[in-house]
C-alpha positions as CSV (number, residue, x, y, z in Angstrom):
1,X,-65.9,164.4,-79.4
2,X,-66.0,161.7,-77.2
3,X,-68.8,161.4,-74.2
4,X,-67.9,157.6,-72.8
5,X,-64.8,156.6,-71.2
6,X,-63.3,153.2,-71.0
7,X,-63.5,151.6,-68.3
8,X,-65.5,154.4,-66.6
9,X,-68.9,154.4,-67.4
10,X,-71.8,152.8,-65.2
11,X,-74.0,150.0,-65.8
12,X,-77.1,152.3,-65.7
13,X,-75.8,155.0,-67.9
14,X,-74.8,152.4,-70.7
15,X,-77.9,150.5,-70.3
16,X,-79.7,154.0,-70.5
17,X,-78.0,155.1,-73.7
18,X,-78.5,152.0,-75.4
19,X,-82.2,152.5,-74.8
20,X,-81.5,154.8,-77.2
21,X,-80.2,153.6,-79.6
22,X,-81.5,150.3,-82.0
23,X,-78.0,148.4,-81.1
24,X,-79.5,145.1,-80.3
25,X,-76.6,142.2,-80.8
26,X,-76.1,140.6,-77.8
27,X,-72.2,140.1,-78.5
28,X,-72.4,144.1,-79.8
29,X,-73.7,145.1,-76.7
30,X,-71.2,142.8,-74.0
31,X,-68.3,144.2,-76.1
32,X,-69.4,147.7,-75.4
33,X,-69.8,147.0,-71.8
34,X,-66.5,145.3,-71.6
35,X,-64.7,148.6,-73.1
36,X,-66.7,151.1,-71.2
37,X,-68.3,149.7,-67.8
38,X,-66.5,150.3,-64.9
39,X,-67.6,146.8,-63.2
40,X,-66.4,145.6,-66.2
41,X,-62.6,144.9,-67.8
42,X,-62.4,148.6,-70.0
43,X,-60.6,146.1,-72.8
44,X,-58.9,148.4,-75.9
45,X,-61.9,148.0,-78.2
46,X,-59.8,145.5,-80.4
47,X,-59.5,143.2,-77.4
48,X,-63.4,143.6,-77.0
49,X,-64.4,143.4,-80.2
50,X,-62.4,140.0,-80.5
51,X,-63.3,139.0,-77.0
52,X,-67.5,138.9,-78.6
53,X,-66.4,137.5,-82.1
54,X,-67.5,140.8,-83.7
55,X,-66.0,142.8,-86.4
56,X,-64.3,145.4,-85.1
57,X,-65.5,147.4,-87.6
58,X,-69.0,147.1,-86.0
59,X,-67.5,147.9,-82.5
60,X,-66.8,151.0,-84.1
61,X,-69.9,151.7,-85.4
62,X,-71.9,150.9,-82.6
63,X,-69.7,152.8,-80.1
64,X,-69.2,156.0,-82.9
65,X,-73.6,156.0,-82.2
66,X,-73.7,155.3,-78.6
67,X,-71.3,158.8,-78.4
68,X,-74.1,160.7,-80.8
69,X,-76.4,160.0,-78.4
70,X,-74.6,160.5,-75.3
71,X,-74.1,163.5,-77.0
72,X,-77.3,164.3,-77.2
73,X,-78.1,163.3,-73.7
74,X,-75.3,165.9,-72.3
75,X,-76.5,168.7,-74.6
76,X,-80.0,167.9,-73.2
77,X,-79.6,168.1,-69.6
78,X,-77.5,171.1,-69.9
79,X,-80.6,172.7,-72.0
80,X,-82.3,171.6,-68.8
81,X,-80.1,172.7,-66.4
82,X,-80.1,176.4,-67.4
83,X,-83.7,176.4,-68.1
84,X,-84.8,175.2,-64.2
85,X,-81.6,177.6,-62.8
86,X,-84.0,180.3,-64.9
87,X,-87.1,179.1,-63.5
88,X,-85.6,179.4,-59.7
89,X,-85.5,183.1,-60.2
């Protein structure tokens, strides 16, 4: 499943996610943000994985683990949610 969406994603919520993660290529990184930040151009991930001279191949890669964890991040705050609306009672 898919957690990012091109073109709609913020600057602090990538930067967050990548925090993450142990994607640290500069050119990986500004590829990512031109397919997924909104103050950015949301490029086709071919057209940003040319646009940074990387393998696409590695775009891939790096965006299939960014999802994992944004995964994880959206299973963890609902695991959060539920336990402070449990809390409030």
């Amino acid at each position: 499943m898919r957690y990012l969406i091109q073109g709609g994603e913020s600057e602090l919520r990538l930067t967050t996610l990548l925090g993450f993660t142990d994607i640290r290529s500069k050119p990986t990184i500004q590829a990512l943000k031109d397919h997924l930040q909104s103050n950015h151009l949301g490029l086709p991930d071919t057209r940003a994985a040319i646009r940074n001279g990387i393998e696409l191949s590695n775009f891939s890669r790096a965006l299939k683990r960014l999802n994992e964890v944004a995964e994880q991040y959206e299973v963890l705050k609902a695991y959060e949610l539920q336990h402070l609306k449990s809390a409030k009672r």
